[in-house]
BAFI-3210 file (N, C-alpha, C; in Angstrom, 3 decimals, decimal comma, padded with zeros to 6 digits):
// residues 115
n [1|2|3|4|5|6|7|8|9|10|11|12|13|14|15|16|17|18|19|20|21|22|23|24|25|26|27|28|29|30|31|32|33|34|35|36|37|38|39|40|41|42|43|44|45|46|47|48|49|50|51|52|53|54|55|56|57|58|59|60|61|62|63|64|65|66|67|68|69|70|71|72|73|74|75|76|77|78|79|80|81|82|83|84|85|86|87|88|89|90|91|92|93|94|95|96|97|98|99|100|101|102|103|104|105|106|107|108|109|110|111|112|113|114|115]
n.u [000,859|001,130|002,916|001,172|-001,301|-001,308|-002,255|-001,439|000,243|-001,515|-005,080|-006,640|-009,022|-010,170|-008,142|-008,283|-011,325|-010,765|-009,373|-011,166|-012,855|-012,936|-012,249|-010,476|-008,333|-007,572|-006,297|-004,653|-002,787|-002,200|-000,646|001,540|002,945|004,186|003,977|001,075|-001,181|-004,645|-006,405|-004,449|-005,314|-007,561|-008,103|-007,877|-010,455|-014,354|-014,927|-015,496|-012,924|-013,846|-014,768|-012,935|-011,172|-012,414|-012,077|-009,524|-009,394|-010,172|-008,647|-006,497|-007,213|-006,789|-004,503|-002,530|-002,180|-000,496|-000,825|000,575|001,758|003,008|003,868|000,976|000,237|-000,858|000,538|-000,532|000,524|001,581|002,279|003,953|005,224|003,201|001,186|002,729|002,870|000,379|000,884|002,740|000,855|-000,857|000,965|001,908|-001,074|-000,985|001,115|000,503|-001,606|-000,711|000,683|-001,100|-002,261|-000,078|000,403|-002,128|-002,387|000,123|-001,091|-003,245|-001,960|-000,446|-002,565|-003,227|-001,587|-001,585|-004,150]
n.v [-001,181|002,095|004,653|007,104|006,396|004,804|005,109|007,248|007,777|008,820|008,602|009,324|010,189|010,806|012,608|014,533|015,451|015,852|018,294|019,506|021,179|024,856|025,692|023,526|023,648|026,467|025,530|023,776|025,489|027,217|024,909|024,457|026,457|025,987|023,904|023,553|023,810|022,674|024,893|026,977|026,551|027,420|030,526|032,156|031,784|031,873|029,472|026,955|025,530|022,312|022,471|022,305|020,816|018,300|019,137|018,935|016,325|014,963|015,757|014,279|011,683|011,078|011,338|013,636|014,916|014,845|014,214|014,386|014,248|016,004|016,026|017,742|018,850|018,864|019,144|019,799|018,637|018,999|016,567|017,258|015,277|013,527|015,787|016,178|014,029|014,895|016,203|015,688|013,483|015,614|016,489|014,767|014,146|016,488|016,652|014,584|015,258|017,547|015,993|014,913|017,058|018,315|015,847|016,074|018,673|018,101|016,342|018,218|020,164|018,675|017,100|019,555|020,285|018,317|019,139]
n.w [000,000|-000,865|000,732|001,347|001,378|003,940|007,360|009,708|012,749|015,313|014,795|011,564|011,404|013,691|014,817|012,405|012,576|015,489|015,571|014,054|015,447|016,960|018,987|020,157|018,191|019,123|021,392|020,786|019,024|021,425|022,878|021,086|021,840|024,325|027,087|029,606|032,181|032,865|033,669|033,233|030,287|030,218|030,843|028,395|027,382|027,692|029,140|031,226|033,594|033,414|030,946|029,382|030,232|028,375|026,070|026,221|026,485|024,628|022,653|023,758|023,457|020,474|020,110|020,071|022,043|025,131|029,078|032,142|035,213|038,010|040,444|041,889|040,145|037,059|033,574|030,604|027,017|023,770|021,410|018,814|017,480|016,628|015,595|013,415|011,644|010,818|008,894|007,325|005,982|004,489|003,142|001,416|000,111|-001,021|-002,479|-004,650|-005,539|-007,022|-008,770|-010,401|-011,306|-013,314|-014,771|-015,937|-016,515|-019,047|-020,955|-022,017|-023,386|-025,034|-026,610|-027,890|-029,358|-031,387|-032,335]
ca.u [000,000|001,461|002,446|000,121|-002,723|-001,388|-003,011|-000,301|000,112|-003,138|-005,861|-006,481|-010,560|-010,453|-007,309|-008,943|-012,440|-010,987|-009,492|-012,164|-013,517|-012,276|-011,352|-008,992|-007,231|-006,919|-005,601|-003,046|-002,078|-001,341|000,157|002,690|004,241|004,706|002,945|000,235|-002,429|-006,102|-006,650|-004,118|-005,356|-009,137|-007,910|-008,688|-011,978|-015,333|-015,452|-014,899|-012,098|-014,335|-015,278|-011,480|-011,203|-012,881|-011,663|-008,508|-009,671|-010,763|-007,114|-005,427|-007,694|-006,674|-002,910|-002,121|-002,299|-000,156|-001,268|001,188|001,672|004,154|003,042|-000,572|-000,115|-001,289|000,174|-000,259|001,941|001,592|002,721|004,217|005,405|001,825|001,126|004,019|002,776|-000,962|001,168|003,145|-000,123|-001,722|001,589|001,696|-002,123|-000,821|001,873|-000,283|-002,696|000,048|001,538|-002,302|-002,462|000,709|-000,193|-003,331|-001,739|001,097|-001,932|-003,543|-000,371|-000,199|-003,594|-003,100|-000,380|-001,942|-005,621]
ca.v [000,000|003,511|005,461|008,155|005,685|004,333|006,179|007,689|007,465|008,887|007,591|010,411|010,608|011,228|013,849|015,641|015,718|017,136|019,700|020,721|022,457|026,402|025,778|023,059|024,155|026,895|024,640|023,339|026,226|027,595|024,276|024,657|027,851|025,495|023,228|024,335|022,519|022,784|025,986|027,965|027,149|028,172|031,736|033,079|031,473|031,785|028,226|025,987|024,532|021,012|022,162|023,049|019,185|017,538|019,142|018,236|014,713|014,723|015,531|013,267|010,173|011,003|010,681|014,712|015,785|014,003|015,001|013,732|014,177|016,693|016,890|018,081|019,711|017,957|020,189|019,093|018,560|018,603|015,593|017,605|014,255|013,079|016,971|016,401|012,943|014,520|017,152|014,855|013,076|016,305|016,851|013,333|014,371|017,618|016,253|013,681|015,826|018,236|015,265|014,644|017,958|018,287|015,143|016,743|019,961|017,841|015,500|018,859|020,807|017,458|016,990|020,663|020,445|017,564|019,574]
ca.w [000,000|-001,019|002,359|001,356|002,216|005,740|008,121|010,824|014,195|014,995|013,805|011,039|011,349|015,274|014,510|012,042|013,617|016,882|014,936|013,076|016,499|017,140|020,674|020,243|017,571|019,807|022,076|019,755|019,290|022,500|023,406|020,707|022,346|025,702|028,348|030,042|032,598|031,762|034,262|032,442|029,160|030,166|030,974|027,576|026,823|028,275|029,084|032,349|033,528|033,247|029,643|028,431|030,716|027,969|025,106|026,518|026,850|022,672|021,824|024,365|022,596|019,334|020,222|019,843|023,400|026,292|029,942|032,922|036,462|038,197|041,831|042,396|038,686|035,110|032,619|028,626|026,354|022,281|020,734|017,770|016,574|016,022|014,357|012,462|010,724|010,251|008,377|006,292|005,204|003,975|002,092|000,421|-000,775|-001,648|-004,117|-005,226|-006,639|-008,019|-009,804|-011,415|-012,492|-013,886|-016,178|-017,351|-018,201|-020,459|-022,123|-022,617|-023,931|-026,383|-027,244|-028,435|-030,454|-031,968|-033,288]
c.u [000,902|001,303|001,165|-001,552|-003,005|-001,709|-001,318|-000,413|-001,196|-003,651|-006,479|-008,383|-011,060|-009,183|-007,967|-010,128|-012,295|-010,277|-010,110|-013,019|-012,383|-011,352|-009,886|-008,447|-006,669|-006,191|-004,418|-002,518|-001,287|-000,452|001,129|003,240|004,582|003,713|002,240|-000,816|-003,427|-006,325|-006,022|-004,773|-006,847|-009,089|-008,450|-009,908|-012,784|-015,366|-014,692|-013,679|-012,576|-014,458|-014,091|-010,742|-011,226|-012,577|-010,213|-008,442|-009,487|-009,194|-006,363|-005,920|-007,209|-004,552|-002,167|-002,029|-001,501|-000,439|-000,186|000,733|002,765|003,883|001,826|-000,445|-000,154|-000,869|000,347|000,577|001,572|002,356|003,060|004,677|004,361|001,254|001,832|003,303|001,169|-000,059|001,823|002,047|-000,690|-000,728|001,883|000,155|-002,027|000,043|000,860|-000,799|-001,929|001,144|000,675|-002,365|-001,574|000,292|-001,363|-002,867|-000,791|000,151|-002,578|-002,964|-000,119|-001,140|-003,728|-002,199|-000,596|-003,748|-004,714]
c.v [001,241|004,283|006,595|007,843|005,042|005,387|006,166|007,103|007,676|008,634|009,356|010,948|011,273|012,732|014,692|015,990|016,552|018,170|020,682|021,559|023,288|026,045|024,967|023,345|025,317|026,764|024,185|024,278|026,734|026,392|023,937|025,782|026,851|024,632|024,107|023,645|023,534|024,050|026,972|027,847|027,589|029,393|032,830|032,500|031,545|030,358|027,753|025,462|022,633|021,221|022,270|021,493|018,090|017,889|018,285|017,062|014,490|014,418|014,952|011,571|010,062|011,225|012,606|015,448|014,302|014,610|013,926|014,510|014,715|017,176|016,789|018,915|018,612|018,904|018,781|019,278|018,452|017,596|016,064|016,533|013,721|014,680|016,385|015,234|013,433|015,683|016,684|014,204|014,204|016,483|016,035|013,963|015,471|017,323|015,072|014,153|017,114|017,736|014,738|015,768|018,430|017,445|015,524|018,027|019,392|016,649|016,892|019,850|019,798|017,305|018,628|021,010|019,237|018,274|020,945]
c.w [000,000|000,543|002,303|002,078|002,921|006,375|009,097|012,077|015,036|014,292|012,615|011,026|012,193|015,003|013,956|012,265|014,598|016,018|014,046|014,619|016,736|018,096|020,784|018,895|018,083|020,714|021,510|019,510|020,077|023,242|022,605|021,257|023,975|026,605|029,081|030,994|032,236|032,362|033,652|031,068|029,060|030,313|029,728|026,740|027,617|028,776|030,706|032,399|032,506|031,152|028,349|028,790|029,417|026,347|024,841|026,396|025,138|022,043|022,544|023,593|021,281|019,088|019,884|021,219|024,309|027,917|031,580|034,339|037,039|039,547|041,941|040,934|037,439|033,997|030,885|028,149|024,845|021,963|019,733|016,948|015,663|015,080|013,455|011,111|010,186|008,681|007,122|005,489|004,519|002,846|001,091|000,056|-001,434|-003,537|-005,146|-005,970|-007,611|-009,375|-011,004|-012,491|-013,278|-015,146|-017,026|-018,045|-019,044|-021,478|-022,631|-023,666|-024,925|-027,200|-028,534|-029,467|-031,499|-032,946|-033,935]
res [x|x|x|x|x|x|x|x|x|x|x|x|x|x|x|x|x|x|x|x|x|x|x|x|x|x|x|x|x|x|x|x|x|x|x|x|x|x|x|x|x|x|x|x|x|x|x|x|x|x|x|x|x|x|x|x|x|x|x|x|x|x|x|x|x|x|x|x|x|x|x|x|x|x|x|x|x|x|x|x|x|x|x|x|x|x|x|x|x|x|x|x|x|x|x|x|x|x|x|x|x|x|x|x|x|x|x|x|x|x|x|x|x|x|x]
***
């Protein structure tokens, strides 16, 4: 099977699902600039600790969020490794389809020089 169409380390349905919501991709975001537990990263949203909890939870199932134990503190952690491989798959579908349309513009560029 062509790597383009092994799925990654995450599973890529649950990955891109939780990032199709605002919040956690705002989440991913702010947990690429550094660790953070769930209380700091509710600070700039309207939302609960419990409800910033469970987002948290979405992207720790889908293998993009790690959450440990440091004392009486939980801070998160990005798995940029697991980013990294949803990032490589988008760029294997990227070339993929720039290697399709390449071939249609040189059958069309032929077909043309042929009427």
């Amino acid at each position: 099977m062509p790597p383009s169409l092994v799925a990654p380390g995450p599973d890529l349905d649950s990955a891109f699902a939780a990032l199709g919501d605002p919040v956690r991709r705002a989440l991913v975001t702010r947990l690429a600039r550094g660790d953070a537990t769930v209380g700091e990263l509710a600070k700039p949203f309207e939302l609960t600790p419990q409800a910033i909890s469970h987002h948290v939870g979405v992207l720790r199932r889908c293998g993009l969020v790690e959450q440990r134990r440091e004392g009486t503190r939980r801070p998160c952690r990005l798995r940029v490794d697991q980013l990294s491989l949803l990032g490589t798959w988008i760029d294997d579908q990227r070339r993929a389809w720039d290697d399709r349309l390449d071939a249609l513009q040189q059958h069309l560029t032929d077909e043309g020089a042929v009427h």
